[in-house]
C-alpha positions in Angstrom: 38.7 104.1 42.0 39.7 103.5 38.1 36.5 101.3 37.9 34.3 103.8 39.5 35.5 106.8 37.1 35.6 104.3 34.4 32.0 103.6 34.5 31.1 107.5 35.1 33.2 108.5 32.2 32.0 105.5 29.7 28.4 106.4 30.5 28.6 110.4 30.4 29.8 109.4 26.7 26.7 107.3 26.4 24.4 109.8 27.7 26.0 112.7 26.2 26.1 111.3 22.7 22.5 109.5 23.0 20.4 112.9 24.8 22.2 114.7 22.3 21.2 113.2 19.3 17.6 113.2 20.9 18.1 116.7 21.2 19.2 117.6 18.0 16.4 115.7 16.2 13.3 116.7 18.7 14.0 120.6 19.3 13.2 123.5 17.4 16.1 125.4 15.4 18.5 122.7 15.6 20.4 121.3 12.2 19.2 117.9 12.6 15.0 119.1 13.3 12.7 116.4 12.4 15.3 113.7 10.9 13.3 111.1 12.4 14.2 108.0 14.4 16.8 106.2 12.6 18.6 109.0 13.0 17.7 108.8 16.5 18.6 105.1 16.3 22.3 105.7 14.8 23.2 108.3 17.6 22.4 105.7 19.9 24.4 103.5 18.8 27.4 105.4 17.9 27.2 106.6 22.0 27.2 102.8 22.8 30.1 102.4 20.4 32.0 105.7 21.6 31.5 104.9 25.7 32.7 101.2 25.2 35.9 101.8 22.7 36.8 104.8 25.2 36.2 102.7 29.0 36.2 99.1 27.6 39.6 98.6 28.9 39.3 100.1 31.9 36.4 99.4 33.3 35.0 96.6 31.3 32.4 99.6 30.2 29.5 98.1 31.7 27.5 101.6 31.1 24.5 100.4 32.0 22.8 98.8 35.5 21.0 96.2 33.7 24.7 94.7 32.5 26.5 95.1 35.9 23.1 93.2 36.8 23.4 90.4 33.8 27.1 90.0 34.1 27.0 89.1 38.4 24.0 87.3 37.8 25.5 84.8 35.3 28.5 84.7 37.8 30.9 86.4 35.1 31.1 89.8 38.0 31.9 90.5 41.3 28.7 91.0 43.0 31.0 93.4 45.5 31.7 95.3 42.7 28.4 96.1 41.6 26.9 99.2 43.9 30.2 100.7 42.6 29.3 100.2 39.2 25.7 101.2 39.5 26.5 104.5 41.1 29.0 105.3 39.0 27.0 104.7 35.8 23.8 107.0 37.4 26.8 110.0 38.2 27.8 109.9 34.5 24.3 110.1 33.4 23.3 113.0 35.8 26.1 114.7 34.7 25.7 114.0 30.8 22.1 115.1 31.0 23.3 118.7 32.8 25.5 119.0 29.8 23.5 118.2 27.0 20.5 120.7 28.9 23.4 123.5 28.7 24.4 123.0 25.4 20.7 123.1 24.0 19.0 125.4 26.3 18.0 128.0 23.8 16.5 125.2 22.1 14.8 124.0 25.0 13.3 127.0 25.0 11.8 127.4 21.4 10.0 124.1 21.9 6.7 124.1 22.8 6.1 120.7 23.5 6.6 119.9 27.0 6.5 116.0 25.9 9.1 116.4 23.5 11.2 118.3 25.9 10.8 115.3 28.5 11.6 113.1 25.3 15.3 114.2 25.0 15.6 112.7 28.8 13.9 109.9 29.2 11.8 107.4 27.5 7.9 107.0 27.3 5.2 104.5 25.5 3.6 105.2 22.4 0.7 103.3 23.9 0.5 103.4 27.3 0.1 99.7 28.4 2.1 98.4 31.9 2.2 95.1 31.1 3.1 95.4 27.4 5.6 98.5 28.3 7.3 96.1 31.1 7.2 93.4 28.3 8.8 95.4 25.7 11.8 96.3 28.1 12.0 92.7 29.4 12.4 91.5 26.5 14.7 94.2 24.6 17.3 94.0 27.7 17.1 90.5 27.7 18.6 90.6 23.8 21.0 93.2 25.4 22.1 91.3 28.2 22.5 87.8 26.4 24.6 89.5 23.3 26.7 91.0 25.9 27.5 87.8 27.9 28.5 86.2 24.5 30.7 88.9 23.1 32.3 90.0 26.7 35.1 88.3 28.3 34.4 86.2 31.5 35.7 88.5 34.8 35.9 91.5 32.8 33.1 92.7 30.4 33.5 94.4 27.7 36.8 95.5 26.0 37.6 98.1 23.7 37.3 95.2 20.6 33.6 94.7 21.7 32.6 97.9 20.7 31.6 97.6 17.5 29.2 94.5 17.7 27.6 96.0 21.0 27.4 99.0 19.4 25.1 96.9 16.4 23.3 95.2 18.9 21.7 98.0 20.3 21.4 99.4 16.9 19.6 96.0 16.0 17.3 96.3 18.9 16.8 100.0 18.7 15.4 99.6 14.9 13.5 95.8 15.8 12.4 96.1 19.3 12.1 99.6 20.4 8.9 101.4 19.2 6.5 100.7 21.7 8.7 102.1 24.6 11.9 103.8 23.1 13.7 101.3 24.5 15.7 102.8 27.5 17.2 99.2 27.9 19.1 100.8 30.6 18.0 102.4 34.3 20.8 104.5 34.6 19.9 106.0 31.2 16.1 106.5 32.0 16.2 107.8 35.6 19.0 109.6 36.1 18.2 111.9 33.2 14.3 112.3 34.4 15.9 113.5 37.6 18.2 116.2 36.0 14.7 116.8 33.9 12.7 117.4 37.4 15.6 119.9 38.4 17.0 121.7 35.8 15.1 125.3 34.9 14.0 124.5 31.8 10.9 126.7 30.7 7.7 125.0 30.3 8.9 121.7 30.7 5.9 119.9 32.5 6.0 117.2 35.0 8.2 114.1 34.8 5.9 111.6 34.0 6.9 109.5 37.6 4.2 107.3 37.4 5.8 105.6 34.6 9.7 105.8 35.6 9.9 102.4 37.2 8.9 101.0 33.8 12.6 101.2 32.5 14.3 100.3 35.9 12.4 97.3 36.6 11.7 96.0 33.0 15.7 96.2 32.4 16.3 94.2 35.6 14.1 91.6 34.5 15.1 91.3 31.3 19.0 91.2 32.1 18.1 88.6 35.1 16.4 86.6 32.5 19.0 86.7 30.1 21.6 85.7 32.8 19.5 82.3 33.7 19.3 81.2 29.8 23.1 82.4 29.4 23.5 79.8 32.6 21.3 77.4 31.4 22.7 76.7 28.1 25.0 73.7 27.5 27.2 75.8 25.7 
């Protein structure tokens, strides 16, 4: 049970730091309006940094599915362990997202953009391309998943020293690697927000772009079960 609220409290952090700063950027009235993405970009990973120092020694602050994923895979995870740590990182984010909706909602409602609104959520291309959107995920995740299995300790994850350099490595890839796609790196992050987005009331909001939402679940997967083979692989 400490794993399980571990994981939903370490990624509620995540979420609630990361939809927040989206928020605060993207909608209309807010202090931070229009700051641009490396503000974007430091929020992010500041709520990487905030959710690991916090549940790094209780959980190993996995946060994210694609981790849970990367660590099992490379055999550095209980693979019992990791429907327990999945659901408990998709609670957290459903329950972040709620939050940050609340805390905004007047905002919310100034906006006219019903893409930007979906923006604070979830993630989207800038060109719409499967294959290169899959890629781009892949291959972001992948950097994720192999920093992670280098900086966390074996049958643990990460500890509350590995928050800084993760936090820096998603900062790294936000600002190298995540452009084309926003880099949602992370399903729990992507979908469980874009299904607080397709139930919350929130006032000329639009569809949920669904035809693009496996995009960051299975691109994430890839990338971390990539990642886990070279981690494997290599003779050291």
């Amino acid at each position: 049970m400490e794993l399980f609220i571990g994981e939903i409290l370490g990624t509620f952090l995540l979420i609630t730091l990361g939809m927040g700063v989206c928020c605060n950027v993207v909608l209309k009235n807010t202090a931070g309006y229009d700051s641009g993405y490396l503000v974007i970009t430091w929020g992010w990973g500041i709520a990487v940094f905030v959710g690991v120092f916090v549940t790094g020694d209780i959980s190993g602050a996995h946060i994210n599915p694609a981790v849970t994923i990367g660590l099992a895979s490379a055999g550095n995870f209980d693979w019992a362990l990791v429907p327990m740590y999945v659901a408990g990182q998709f609670i957290g984010a459903f329950l972040a997202s709620i939050c940050v909706w609340f805390q905004y909602r007047d905002h919310f409602d100034l906006t006219e953009s019903s893409s930007e609104k979906l923006g604070v959520f979830c993630t989207a291309p800038a060109i719409s391309n499967i294959f290169n959107n899959v890629y781009s995920e892949v291959i972001g995740t992948f950097v994720l998943v192999l920093g992670v299995l280098y900086i966390a300790e074996p049958e643990v994850g990460l500890g509350a020293l590995s928050a800084l350099p993760v936090a820096l490595l998603v900062f790294g890839i936000g600002m190298s690697l995540g452009g084309p796609t926003g880099y949602a790196i992370n399903p729990a992050r992507d979908l469980a927000p874009r299904i607080a987005h397709a139930m919350l009331p929130i006032k000329g909001k639009g569809d949920s772009n669904w035809s693009y939402a496996w995009v960051p679940v299975v691109g994430p997967i890839l990338g971390s079960l990539i990642a886990a083979l070279v981690y494997r692989l290599l003779p050291f």
